[in-house]
Each structure stands twice: as C-alpha cells, then as structure tokens.
N, C-alpha and C positions, 0 to 999 in steps of 0.2 A: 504494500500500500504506500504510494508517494506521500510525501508532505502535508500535499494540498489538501489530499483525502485523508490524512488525521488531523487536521486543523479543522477542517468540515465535520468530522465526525464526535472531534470535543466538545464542536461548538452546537452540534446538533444532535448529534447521536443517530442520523438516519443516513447515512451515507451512502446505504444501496438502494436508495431514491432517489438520486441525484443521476441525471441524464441531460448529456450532450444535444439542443436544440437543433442539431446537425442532422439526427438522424431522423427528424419527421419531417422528410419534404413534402413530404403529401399532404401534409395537414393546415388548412387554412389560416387557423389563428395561427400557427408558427410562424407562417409565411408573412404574415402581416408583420410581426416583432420580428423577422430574421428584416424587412422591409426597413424600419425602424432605425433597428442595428446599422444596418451597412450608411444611410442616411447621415446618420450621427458619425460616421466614422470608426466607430468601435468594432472589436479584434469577437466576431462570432461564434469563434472559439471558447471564447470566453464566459458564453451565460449557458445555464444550464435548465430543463424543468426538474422542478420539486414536487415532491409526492408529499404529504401528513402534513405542510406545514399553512399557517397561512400566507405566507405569498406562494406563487407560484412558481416562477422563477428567480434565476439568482444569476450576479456576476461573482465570479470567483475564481480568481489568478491567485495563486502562490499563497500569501496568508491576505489576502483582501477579498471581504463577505461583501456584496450588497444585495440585499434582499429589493425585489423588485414585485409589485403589485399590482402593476398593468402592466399592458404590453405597448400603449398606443402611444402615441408620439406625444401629444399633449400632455401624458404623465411624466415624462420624459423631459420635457420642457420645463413642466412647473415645479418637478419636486427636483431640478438638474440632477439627473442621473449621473450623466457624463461628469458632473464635475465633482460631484459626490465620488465616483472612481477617480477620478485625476488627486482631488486631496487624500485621500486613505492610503491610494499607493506613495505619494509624498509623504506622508505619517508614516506609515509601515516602514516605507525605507530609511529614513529619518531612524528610527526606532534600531533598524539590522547594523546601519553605520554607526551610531554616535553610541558610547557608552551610557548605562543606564544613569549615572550619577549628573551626566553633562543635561540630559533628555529632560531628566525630574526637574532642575534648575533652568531649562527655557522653557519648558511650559510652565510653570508655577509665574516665573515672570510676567 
C-alpha cells in the first residue's frame, strides 16, 4: 500500500472505496466533472469517487485530502476548489521542508 493510501486510510479508514474517476467513461455525471477538471486545468488523475462518505468525490495527491461535494463548475468556483488545492499543497510542503520547530513559530506568528 503507497503513502497516499495510508494517509487516506488514517484519515478515513475506507480506502477500498476510493476509485480512480478514470475509469467510468461511460458515465454521464463523471463526464460532466472529468469536463470540469480538465477546464480548471487540474491533473484528472488526481480526484477520485468515494463510497460511505458524505462527499462524493475527493482530490488527493501524496498527503493533500480535499473532499469535494459537487461536481459542477459553479461549486468549483464558489467554494475555489483549485485554490483550496494550490494552498494545502503549499502547506503540506511547507510542512515536509521546514523543520517542525521553525513551522510552529510562522504560523503562531
């Protein structure tokens, strides 16, 4: 099991409901969010559908979750998905680079 999938599964505990939005071409509403996706620029690889939980889907690269609740563009816009991913992975990595002592001392600031 990679990384990715025990950071998903600490943080969820369902990790064999978690599926690749890749492999339902045939499915209308996917098509509509893979639509979405590629629009916004983001890496389609990246989101997944979710089984048990309440969102539906999720983006999740390496240790950054974002739980996602619509598909349609306008959720996308309003709640900024995209940038909601653009600062988490600047956190996250922030986090891998800088020592935890230096981290607690710029954020507190």
């Amino acid at each position: 099991m990679s990384f990715t999938s025990n950071i998903y599964k600490m943080e969820h505990s369902n990790v064999t409901n978690l599926t690749p939005i890749t492999i339902y071409k045939s499915d209308g509403e996917i098509n509509k969010f893979i639509k979405t996706i590629n629009k916004l620029n983001l890496d389609i690889n990246n989101f997944y559908k979710v089984e048990g939980k309440l969102y539906k889907y999720c983006y999740l690269k390496g240790t950054v979750l974002v739980e996602i609740y619509d598909i349609n563009e306008d959720y996308f816009i309003n709640f900024k998905v995209k940038e909601q991913i653009e600062q988490r992975e600047k956190i996250h990595q922030r986090c891998i680079e800088e020592s935890p002592r230096t981290l607690v001392t710029s954020v507190m600031s």
